[in-house]
C-alpha positions in Angstrom: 104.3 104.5 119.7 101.4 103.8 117.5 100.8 100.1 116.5 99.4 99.4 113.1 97.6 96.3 112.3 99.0 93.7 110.1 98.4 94.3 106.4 96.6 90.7 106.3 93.8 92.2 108.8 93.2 94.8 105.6 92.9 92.4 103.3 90.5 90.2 104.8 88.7 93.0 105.9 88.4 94.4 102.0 87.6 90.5 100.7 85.0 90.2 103.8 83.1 93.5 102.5 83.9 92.0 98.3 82.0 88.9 99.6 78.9 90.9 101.4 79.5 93.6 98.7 78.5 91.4 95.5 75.0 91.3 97.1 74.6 94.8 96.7 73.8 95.5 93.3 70.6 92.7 93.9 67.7 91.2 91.9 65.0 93.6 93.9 67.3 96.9 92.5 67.5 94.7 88.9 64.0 94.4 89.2 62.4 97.9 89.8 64.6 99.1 86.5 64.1 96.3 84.3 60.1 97.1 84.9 60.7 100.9 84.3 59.1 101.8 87.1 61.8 104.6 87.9 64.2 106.3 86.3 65.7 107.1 89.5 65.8 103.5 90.1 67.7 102.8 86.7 70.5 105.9 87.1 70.8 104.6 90.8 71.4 101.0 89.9 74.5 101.8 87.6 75.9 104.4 90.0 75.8 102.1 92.6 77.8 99.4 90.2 79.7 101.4 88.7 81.0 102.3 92.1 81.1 98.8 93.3 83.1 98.0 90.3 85.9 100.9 90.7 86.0 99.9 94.3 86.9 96.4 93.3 89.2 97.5 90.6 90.6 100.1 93.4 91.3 97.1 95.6 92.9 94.9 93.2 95.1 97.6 92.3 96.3 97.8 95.6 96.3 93.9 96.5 98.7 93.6 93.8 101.0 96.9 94.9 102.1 95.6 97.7 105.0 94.5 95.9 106.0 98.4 95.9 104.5 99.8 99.3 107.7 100.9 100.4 108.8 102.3 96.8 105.5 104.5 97.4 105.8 105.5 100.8 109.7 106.8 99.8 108.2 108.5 96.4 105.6 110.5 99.3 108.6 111.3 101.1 110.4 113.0 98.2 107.1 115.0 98.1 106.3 116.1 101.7 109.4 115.4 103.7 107.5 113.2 105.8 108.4 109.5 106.5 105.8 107.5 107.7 103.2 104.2 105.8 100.7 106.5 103.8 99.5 102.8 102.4 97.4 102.0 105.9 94.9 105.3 105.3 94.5 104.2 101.5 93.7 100.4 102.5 91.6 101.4 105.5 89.4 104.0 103.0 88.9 101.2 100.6 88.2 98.9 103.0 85.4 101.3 104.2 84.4 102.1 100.6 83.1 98.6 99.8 81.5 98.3 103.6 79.5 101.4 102.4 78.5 100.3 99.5 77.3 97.7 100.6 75.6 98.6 103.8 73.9 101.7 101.7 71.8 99.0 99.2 71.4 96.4 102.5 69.7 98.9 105.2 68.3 101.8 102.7 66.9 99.6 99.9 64.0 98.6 102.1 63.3 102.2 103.4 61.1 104.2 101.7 62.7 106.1 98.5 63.1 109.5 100.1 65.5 108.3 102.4 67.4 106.0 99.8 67.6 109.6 97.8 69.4 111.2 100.7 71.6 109.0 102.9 71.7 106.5 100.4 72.6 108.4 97.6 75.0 110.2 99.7 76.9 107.8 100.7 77.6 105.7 97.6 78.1 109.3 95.2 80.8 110.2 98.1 82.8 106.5 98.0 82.6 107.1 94.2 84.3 110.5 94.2 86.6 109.2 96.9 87.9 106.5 94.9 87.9 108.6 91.7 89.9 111.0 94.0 92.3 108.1 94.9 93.3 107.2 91.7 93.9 110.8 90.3 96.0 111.3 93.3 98.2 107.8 92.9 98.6 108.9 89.3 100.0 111.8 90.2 102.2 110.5 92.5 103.2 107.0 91.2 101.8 107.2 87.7 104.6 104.6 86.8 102.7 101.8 89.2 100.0 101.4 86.6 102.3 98.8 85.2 101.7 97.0 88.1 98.8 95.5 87.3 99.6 94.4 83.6 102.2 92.7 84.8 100.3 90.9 87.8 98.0 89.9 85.0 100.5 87.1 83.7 100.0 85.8 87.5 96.3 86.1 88.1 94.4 86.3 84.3 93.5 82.5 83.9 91.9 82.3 87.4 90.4 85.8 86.6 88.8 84.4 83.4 87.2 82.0 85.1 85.8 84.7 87.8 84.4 86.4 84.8 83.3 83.6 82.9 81.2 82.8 86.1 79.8 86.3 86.3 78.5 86.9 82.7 77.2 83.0 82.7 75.4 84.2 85.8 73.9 87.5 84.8 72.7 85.8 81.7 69.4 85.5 83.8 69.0 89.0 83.8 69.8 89.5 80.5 67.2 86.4 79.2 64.7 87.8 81.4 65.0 91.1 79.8 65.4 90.3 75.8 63.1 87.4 75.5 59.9 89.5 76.4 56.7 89.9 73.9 57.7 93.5 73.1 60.8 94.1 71.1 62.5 96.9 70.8 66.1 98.1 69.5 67.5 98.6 73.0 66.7 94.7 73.9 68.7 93.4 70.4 71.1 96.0 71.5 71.6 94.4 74.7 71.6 91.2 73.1 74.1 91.8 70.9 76.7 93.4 73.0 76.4 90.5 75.8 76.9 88.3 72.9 80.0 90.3 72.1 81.2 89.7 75.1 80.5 86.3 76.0 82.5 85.6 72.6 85.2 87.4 73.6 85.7 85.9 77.1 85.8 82.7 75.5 88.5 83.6 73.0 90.7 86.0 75.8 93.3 82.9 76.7 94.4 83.0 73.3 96.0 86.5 74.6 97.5 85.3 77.4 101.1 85.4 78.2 101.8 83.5 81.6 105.3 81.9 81.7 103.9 79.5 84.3 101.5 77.6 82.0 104.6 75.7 81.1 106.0 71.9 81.1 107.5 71.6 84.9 110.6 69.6 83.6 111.7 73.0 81.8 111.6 75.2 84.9 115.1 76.5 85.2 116.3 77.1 88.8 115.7 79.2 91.2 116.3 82.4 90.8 119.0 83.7 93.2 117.9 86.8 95.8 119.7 89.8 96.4 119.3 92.0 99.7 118.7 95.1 98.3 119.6 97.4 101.4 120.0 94.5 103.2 116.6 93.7 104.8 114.9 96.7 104.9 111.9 95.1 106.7 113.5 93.7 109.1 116.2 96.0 109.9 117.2 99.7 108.9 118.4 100.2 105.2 122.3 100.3 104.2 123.2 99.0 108.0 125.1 96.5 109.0 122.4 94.8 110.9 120.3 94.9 107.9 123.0 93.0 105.8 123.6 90.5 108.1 119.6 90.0 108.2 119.6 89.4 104.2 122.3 86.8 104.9 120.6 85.0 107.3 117.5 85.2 104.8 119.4 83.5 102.2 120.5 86.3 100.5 122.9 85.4 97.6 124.3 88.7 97.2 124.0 91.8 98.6 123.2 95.7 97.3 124.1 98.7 98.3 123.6 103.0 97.6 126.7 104.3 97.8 127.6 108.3 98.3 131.3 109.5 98.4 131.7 112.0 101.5 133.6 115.4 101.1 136.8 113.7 102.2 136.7 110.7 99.7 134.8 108.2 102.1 132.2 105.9 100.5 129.4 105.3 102.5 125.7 103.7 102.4 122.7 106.1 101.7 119.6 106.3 99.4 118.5 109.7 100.1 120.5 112.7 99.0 119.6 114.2 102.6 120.0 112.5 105.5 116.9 113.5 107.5 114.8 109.8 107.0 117.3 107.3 108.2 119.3 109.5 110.6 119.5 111.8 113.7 121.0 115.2 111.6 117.5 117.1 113.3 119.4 116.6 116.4 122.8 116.9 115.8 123.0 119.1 112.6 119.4 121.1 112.9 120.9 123.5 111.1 122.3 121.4 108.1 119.2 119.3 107.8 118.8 119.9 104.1 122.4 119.9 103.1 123.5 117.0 100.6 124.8 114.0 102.1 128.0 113.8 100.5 129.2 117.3 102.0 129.3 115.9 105.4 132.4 114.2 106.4 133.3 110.8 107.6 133.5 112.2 111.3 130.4 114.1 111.1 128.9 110.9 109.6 130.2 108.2 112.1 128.8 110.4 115.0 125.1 110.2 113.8 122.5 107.5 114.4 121.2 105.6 111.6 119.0 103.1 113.4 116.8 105.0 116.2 114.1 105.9 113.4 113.2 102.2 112.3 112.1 101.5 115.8 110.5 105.2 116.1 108.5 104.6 112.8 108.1 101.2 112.2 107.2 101.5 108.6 106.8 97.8 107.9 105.1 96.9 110.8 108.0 94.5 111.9 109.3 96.1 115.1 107.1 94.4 117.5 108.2 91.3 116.6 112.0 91.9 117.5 113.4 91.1 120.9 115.0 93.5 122.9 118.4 92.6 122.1 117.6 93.1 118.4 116.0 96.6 119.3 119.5 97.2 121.3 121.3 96.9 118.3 119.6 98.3 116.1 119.4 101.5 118.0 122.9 101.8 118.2 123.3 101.7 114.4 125.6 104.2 112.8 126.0 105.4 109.0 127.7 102.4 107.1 130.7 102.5 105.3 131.4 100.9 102.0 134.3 99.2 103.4 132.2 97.4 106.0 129.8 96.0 103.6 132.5 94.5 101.3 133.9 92.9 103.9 130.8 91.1 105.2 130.1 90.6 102.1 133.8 88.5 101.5 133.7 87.1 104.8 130.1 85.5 103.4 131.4 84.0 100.3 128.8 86.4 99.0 128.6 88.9 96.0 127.7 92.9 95.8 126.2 95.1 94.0 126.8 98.8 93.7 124.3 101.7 92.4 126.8 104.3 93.1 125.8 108.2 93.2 128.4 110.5 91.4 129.0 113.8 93.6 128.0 117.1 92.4 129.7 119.0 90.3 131.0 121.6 93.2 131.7 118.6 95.4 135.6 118.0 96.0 135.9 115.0 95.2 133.5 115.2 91.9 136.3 114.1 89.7 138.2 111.6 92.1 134.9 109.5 93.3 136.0 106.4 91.2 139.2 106.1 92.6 137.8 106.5 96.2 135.5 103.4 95.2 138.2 101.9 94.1 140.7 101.8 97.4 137.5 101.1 99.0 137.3 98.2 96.8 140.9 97.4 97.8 140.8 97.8 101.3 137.7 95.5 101.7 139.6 92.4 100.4 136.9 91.2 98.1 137.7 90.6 94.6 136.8 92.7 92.0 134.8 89.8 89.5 132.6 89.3 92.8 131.5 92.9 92.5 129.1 94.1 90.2 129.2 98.0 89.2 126.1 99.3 87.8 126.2 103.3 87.0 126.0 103.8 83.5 128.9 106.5 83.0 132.0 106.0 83.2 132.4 102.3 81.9 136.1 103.3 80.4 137.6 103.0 83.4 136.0 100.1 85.1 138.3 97.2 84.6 138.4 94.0 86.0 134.4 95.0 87.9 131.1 92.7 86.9 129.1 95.6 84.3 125.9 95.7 84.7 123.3 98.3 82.9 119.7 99.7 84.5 119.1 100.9 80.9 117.1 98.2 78.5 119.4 98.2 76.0 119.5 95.6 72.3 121.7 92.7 72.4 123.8 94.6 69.6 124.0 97.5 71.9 125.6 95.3 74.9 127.9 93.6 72.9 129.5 97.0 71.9 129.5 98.1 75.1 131.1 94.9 76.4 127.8 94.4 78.7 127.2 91.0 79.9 123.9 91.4 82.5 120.9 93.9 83.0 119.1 95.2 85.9 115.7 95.8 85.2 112.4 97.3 86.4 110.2 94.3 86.7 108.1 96.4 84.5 110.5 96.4 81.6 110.9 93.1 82.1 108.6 91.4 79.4 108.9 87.4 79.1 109.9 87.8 75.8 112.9 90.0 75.9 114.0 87.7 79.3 114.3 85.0 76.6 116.0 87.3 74.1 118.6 88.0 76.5 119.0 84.5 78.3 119.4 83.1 75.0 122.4 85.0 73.8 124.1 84.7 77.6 122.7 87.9 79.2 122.3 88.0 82.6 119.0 89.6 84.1 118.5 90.9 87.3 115.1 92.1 87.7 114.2 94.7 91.1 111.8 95.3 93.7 110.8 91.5 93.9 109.1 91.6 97.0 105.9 89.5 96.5 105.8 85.5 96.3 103.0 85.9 93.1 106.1 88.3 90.7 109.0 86.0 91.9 106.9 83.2 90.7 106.3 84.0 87.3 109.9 85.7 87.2 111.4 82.0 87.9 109.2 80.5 85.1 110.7 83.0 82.8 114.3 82.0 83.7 115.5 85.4 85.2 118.4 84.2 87.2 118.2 86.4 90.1 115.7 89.2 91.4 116.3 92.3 94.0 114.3 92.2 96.8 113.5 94.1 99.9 112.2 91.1 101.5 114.3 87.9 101.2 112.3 87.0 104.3 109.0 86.8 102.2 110.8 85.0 99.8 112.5 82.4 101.0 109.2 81.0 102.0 108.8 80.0 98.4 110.6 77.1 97.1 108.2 76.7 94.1 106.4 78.6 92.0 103.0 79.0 93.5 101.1 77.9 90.5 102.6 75.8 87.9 100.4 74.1 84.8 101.5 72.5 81.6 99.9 74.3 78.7 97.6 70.7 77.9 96.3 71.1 81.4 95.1 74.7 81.1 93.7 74.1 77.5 91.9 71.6 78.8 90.2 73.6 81.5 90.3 76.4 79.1 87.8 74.8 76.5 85.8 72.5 79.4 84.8 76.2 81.5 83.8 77.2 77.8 81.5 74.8 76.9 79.9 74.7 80.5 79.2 78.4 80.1 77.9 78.5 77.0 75.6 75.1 77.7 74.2 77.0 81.1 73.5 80.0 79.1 71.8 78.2 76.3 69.2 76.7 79.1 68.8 79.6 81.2 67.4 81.5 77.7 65.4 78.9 76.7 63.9 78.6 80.4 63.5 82.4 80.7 61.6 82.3 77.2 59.5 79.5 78.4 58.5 81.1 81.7 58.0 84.2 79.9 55.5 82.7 77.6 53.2 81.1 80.6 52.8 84.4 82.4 52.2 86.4 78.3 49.2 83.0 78.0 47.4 84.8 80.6 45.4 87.8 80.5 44.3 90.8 82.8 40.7 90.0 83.6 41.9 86.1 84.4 44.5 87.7 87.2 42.1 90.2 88.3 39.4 86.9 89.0 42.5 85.3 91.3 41.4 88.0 94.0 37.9 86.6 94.8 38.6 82.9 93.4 41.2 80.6 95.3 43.9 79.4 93.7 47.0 77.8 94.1 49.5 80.2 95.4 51.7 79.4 92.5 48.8 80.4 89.9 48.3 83.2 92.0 52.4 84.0 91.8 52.6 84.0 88.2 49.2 85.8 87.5 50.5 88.8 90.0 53.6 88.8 87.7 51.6 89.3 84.5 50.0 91.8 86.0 52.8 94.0 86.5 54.0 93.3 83.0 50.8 94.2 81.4 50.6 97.3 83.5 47.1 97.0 85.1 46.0 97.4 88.5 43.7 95.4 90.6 41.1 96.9 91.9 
């Protein structure tokens, strides 16, 4: 079996090689350009950011996608067939990327320029086109993750400001040094003008902010309640009953469930419309490996094993931490019946939710599927206002079952459709329409919540409960990891401001005033420093004015 390292190893591998990374792109490169001295020099030196840059961009994205890692890995299953974590090649080739950008500038800078031209130039043009690569090949595949990062930005934008308000404060050197010289030209007041641009808009961003957690603390609503989606997936195979139980002991307040109607009228539990991933059909049924799940029958279900590939894949990294009693039992999993789940789910006090899958057309029971839910329904025990049905067809003849829509509808449209609550994409869930729809008693549930930074800013907006394929991750959070009343963050707002702009204002003026003691020399005065002693700053700052003006000693 092959062990994977933790995905915190990754991280502090990619934020080690950020760190050593920011050095890259240094002063000696800055220098060489900003003299003209090569043109080689100059196209290298955005290359080489412009890579950095991507990288980092590259490595956010990814920090922050976490959240969907096993979304992604189950959208690359629908593509290849394959089941396995395609997210540990993409964060190992990242975290490589920034070690080779930054090892390229660190070792081949000081070599002479021929080998900087070859290995050097090799290896950051082929972490550029790797990463470029990357991303054309994630938007192909999970184009819709993009969103990902918007939203994270109601988490992470006011500490990211002040990231950036650090950085432009501090290249403000560079830029001083290069518009305040004797020579003027229209690039300098071009360069001038656009840092200006965008020091003044850095300043301005947090009045576009939207982050539900810059908020009075006394208004936080509670916590929002969390729903096993599939049970615990990371802890224990999907839609089994070992997985339920898992959520419940997670603190799960309700729990969800993909239900399929066999060919004989049986509800059962499965996402996929196959049933190679979570079960033993290549074994048993080779030769109906491809077949639709619900044209199997209960019998032919019950007999396969539906827990043997968790502990054969480990796709979340989780099965060396179970004992060997919880490996026994999880091996002996079979397919899970609706029945089952309702009745763990009464004996719990708890609440379900079902995303039911209607059968094909050709299937048997195509037109009796809601009456097979139904007696399911029935047989279980549970009462029908503690389960929640959530297709969006057939609403006529659902009585006395919680509605629910996955389709963001107007408030005017639910009311005619006698809808009281929502499941939502976290993606679709804006802060705005969450108050829209808690404000005229609409109910949101918002799915996958799997990361401690989204449930946050979920429970400052209010939504009442989230879907999750970690309640382990998040019942470690019993507040919202950052909360800040919207005085506070003005106030550090406007203060990082004013600090900025005062550094700024004295590194230009310091930058013009060193500038004009090396212009007050002149070439024959440095060219006298080689035969007449001086004090080694003199001698500094005469060596500098030499290579402005041009001139060589001889």
């Amino acid at each position: 079996m092959v062990k994977h390292q933790p995905l915190q190893v990754y991280e502090k591998q990619i934020f080690v090689s950020f760190v050593t990374g920011i050095y890259g792109c240094r002063w000696k490169r800055y220098q060489r350009c900003q003299d003209d001295s090569s043109r080689w020099e100059c196209t290298w030196f955005v290359i080489l950011c412009s890579s950095f840059f991507l990288l980092l961009f590259w490595a956010y994205f990814w920090l922050v996608a976490q959240n969907d890692f096993n979304e992604f890995n189950w959208s690359v299953y629908n593509r290849t067939g394959e089941w396995r974590d395609e997210t540990i090649p993409i964060l190992a080739s990242t975290t490589v990327g920034f070690i080779l950008s930054d090892l390229t500038v660190t070792l081949f800078s000081d070599f002479a320029e021929s080998l900087l031209g070859s290995q050097g130039a090799i290896g950051v043009l082929a972490t550029l086109l790797t990463t470029i690569s990357g991303v054309v090949s994630v938007d192909d595949i999970w184009a819709d993750e993009w969103d990902i990062v918007l939203v994270s930005l109601q988490a992470t934008a006011p500490f990211l400001h002040i990231g950036a308000l650090a950085t432009v404060t501090a290249i403000s050197w560079l830029v001083a040094g290069y518009v305040v010289r004797r020579e003027r030209s229209s690039f300098q007041m071009m360069v001038l003008v656009v840092y200006i641009i965008i020091v003044l808009a850095l300043y301005l961003l947090p009045l576009m902010f939207t982050c539900p957690c810059i908020m009075d603390r006394h208004s936080l609503k509670p916590r929002p309640d969390v729903i096993g989606r599939r049970g615990a997936p990371m802890l224990a195979p999907e839609n089994t009953m070992v997985s339920f139980n898992r959520a419940l002991q997670q603190g799960a307040a309700s729990l969800e469930a993909d239900v399929t109607i066999s060919v004989d009228g049986v509800p059962f539990l499965m996402r996929d419309r196959t049933l190679r991933r979570t079960t033993d059909i290549m074994k048993v049924f080779p030769s109906r490996k491809y077949e639709d799940a619900s044209f199997f029958n209960w019998t032919e279900l019950r007999s396969l094993n539906a827990g043997q590939w968790f502990l054969e894949t480990d796709p979340y990294w989780t099965v060396g931490s179970l004992t060997s009693r919880d490996r026994s039992r999880i091996g002996n999993q079979t397919v899970c019946s609706l029945v089952e789940m309702l009745r763990l789910a009464a004996r719990a006090n708890s609440t379900a939710v079902l995303n039911i899958r209607k059968p094909p057309p050709d299937h048997p029971r195509s037109r009796s599927w809601f009456m097979d839910t139904l007696w399911a329904v029935q047989k279980a025990g549970i009462s029908q206002k503690r389960v929640t049905w959530t297709p969006d067809t057939d609403r006529g003849r659902v009585r006395g079952f919680q509605q629910s829509s996955s389709e963001k509808l107007s408030v005017e449209e639910m009311r005619q459709r006698g809808i009281t609550s929502l499941t939502l994409h976290y993606s679709q869930a804006s802060h705005k329409d969450i108050q829209e729809y808690l404000a005229n008693n609409v109910s949101v549930t918002v799915y996958p919540v799997n990361e401690p930074w989204l449930y946050s800013i979920l429970w400052c907006s209010g939504v009442p409960s989230v879907s999750s394929d970690a309640p382990q991750v998040l019942r470690k959070v019993p507040y919202p990891i950052w909360l800040m009343s919207q005085n506070a963050y003005d106030f550090i707002w406007i203060t990082s401001d004013l600090v900025s702009l005062a550094i700024i204002i004295v590194i230009f003026a310091f930058q013009k005033w060193r500038m004009s003691g090396i212009q007050n020399y002149n070439p024959e005065q440095i060219m006298l420093s080689a035969v007449v002693p001086r004090p080694n700053r003199d001698v500094n700052t005469m060596k500098e004015k030499l290579i402005f003006s041009g001139e060589s000693p001889v």
